[in-house]
C-alpha positions in Angstrom: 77.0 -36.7 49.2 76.3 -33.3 50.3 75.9 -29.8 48.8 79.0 -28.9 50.1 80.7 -32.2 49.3 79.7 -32.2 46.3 80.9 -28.5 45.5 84.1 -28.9 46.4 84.6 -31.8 44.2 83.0 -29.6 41.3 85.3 -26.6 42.0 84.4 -23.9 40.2 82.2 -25.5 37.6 79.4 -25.7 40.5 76.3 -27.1 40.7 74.7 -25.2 37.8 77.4 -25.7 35.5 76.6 -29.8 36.3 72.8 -29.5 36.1 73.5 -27.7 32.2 75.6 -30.7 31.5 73.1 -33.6 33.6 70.4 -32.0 31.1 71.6 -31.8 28.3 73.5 -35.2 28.2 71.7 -37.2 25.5 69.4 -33.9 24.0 69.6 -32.9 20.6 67.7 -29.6 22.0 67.9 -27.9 25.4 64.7 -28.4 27.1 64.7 -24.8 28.8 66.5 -23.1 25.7 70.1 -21.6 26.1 68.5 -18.3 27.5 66.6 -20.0 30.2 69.7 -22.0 31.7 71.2 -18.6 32.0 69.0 -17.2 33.7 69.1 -20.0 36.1 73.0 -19.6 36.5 72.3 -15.8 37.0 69.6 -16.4 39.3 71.6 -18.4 41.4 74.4 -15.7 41.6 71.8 -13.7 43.2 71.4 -11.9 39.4 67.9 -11.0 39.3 67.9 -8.3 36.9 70.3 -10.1 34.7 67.9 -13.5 35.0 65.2 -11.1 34.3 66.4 -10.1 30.9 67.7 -13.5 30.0 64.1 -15.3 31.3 61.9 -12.9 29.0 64.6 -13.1 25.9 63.7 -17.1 26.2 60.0 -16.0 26.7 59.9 -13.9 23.6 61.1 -16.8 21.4 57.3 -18.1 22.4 59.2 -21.6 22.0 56.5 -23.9 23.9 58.5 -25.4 26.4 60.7 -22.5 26.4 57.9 -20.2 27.1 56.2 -22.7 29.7 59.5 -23.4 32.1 60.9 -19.5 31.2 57.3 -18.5 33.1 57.6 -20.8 35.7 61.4 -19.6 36.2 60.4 -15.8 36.2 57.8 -16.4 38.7 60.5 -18.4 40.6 62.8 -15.2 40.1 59.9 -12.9 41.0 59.2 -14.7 44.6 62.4 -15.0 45.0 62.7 -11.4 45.3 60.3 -10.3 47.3 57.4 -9.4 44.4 54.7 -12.0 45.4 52.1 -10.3 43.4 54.2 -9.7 40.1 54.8 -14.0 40.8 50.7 -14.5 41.1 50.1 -12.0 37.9 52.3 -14.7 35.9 50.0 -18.0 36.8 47.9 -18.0 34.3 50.2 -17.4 31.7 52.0 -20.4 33.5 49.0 -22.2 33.5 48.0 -21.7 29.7 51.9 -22.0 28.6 51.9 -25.4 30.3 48.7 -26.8 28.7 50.0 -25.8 25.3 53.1 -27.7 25.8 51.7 -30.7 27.7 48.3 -30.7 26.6 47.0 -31.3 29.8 46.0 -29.4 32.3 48.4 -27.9 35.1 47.3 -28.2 38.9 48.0 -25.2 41.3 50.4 -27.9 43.6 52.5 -28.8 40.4 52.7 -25.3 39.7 54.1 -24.5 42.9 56.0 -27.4 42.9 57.6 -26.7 39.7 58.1 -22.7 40.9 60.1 -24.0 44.1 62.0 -26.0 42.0 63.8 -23.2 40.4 64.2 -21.5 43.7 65.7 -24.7 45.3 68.3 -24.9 42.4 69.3 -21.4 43.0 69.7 -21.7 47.1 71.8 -24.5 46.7 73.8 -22.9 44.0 73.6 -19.8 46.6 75.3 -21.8 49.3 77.7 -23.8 47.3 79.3 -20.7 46.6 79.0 -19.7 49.9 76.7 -16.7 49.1 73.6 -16.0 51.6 70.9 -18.0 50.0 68.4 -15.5 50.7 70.7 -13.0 48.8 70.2 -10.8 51.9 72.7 -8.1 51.0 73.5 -8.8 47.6 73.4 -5.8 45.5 71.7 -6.6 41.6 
């Protein structure tokens, strides 16, 4: 099924509002914290200030997986608008976030991997509700 397909059979409960449910099916705990998701539902409403907020509220609980995916989604947030270097400053945060809540050791292409998740999830939110994806336009 495709994005758009798949939209309008979701009506106005969207794609994030499935992805909230698709996670936390079966979870005693939200794995991203209630702050995170947010900020991913903001985010894909072309919110950045708003994801902003919400993504370093769920990064001052310090929650380890929290705190890991919360970096990884404000670097995803960060890129996403424009402000490469404020995304780079956050990597080794990332990086040391990660191998406190994996205990292993992160690798730059799962990094970025992880990153362009979030901004994937966002896009497709974007265009589901037929918003430019790019959020050219879009005033925060």
């Amino acid at each position: 099924m495709t994005p758009i397909n798949l939209h309008a059979r979701l009506g106005p409960f969207g794609i994030a509002g499935l992805l909230s449910v698709l996670l936390l099916s079966g979870c005693a705990e939200d794995p991203m914290g209630p702050e995170n998701r947010f900020a991913l539902i903001a985010f894909g409403q072309c919110s950045h200030n708003q994801a902003l907020m919400l993504v370093d509220q769920a990064i001052a609980k310090g929650h380890a997986d929290n705190l890991e995916r919360g970096l990884m989604l404000k670097a995803a947030i960060l890129r996403d608008r424009g402000d490469l270097a404020a995304a780079e400053a956050l990597y080794p945060k990332i990086d040391a976030a990660w191998q406190a809540a994996k205990e292993k050791t992160l690798s730059p292409s799962r990094r970025e991997r992880e990153i362009q998740m979030f901004i994937n999830i966002a896009q497709a939110e974007r265009h589901a509700k037929g918003l430019d994806p790019s959020c050219q336009g879009t005033a925060d």
